[in-house]
N, C-alpha and C positions, 0 to 999 in steps of 0.2 A: 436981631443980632444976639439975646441976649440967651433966644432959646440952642443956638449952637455951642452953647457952653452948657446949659442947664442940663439938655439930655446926654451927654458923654459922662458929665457929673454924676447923674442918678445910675446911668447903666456901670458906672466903676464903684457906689455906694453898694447897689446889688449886690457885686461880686467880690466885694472885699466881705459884704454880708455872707452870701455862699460860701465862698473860699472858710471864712474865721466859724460859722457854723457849722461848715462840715466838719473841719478841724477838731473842733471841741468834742462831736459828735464822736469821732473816733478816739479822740485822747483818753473820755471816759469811759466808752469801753472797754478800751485798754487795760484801765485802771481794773475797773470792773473784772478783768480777765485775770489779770496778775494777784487780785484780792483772790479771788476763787483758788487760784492756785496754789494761793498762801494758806487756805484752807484745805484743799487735799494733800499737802505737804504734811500739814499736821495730822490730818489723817492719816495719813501713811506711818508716823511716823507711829500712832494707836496701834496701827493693826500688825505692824512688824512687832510691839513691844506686849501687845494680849498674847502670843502664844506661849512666852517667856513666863509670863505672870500665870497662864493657866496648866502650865508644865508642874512650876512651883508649887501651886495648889495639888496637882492631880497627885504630885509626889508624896502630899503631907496630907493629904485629906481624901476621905472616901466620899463624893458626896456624887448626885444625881448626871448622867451623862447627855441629860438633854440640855444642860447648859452649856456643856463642852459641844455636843453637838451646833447650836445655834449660834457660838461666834465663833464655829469653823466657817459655815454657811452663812454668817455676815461679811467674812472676811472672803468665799469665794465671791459674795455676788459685788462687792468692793471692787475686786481685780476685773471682775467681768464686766461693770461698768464703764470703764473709763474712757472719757468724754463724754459722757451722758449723765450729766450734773444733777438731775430726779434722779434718776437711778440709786448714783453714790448716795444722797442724801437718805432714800429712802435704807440702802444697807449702811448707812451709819445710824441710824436710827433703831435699827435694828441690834448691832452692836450696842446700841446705847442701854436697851432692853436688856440684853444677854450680861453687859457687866452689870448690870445695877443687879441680875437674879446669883451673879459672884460673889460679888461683896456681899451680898444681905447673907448668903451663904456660909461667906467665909468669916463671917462675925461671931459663926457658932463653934468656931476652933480656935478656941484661944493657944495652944500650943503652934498652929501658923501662924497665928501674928506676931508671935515672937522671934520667929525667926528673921535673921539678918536679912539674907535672900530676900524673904514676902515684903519687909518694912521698903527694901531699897526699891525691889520692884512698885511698891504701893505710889513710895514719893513720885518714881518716875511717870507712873498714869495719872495721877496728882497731875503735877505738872502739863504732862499733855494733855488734859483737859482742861486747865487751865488756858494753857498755848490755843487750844480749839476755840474757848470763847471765845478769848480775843479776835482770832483770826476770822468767825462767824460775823462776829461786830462788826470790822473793819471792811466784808466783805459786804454786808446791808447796807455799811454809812454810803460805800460808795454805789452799790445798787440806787440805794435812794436817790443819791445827787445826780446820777445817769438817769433813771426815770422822770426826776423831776425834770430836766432838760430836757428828753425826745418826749413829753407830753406839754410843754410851756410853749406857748403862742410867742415869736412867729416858729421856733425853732422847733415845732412838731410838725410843720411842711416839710422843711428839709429832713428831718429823720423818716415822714413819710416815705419821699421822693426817692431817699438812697436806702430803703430797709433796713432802719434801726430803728428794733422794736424793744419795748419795755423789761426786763431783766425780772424775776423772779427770786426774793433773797428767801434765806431761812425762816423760817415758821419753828415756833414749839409742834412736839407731835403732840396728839392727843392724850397719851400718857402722863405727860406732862404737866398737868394739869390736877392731876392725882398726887398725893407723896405716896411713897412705895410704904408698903408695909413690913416690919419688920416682927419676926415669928422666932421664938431662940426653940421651941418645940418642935423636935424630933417625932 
């Protein structure tokens, strides 16, 4: 008698398991999806605000055109990415590259950094990279806590069974790892 209650028990224990598993599976996802998003938002909002900022420069300063050249070409392969989250990264990285050979650049004119223009432009890349941490952060926390759940026993069966796989967040690049040098010798 007592097993006609025991097995209906277990098989709805299951499926509240499945059902609240999968769930969770997708919620963070999700999360995961909208963090990402919140990072190429602010990327966008980089690569709309460098041409502004290297107009400014190009206007007040004579300096080398393969800088200009490589965050034109970080900013097409940015647009030519999208949806292809290596991609982007790898052309923000490259941007990342191209402003740092700016600034170290534009430290040797001191008549642009005086200017209103360059200062307003500056705070606003300021700020977007600041915005960019954050939003880099937020995008690992929840990578993290997504991977940690489709690799956690029991709940990496069911992210097996319905293909959710592990999320890949931000990494320093290699450069990284170096400080940039700075050269006021012309």
């Amino acid at each position: 008698m007592p097993w006609k209650y025991i097995v209906p028990g277990i098989l709805v224990l299951v499926l509240i398991w499945l059902f609240s598993g999968y769930n969770g599976l997708v919620s963070q996802r999700e999360t995961v999806d909208n963090k990402w998003n919140q990072v190429e938002t602010q990327y966008q909002r980089r690569f709309d605000l460098v041409p502004n900022l290297v107009s400014t420069v190009k206007g007040a300063a004579n300096f080398e055109q393969s800088t200009f050249t490589a965050i034109a070409e970080a900013r097409s392969q940015w647009q030519g990415a999208a949806g292809n989250r290596t991609a982007q990264v790898g052309a923000a990285q490259s941007l990342d590259s191209a402003l740092s050979r700016l600034i170290l650049t534009v430290e040797a004119y001191p008549q642009l950094q005086a200017t209103q223009a360059f200062r307003d432009l500056m705070t606003q890349l300021e700020g977007t990279e600041n915005r960019i941490a954050v939003a880099r952060k937020d995008y690992n926390d929840a990578v993290r806590d997504y991977n940690v759940r489709v690799k956690s026993f029991p709940t990496n069966v069911l992210a097996g069974m319905f293909g959710f796989t592990a999320e890949k967040g931000f990494e320093a690049s290699q450069a990284a790892s170096s400080a940039p040098s700075v050269n006021f010798q012309q």
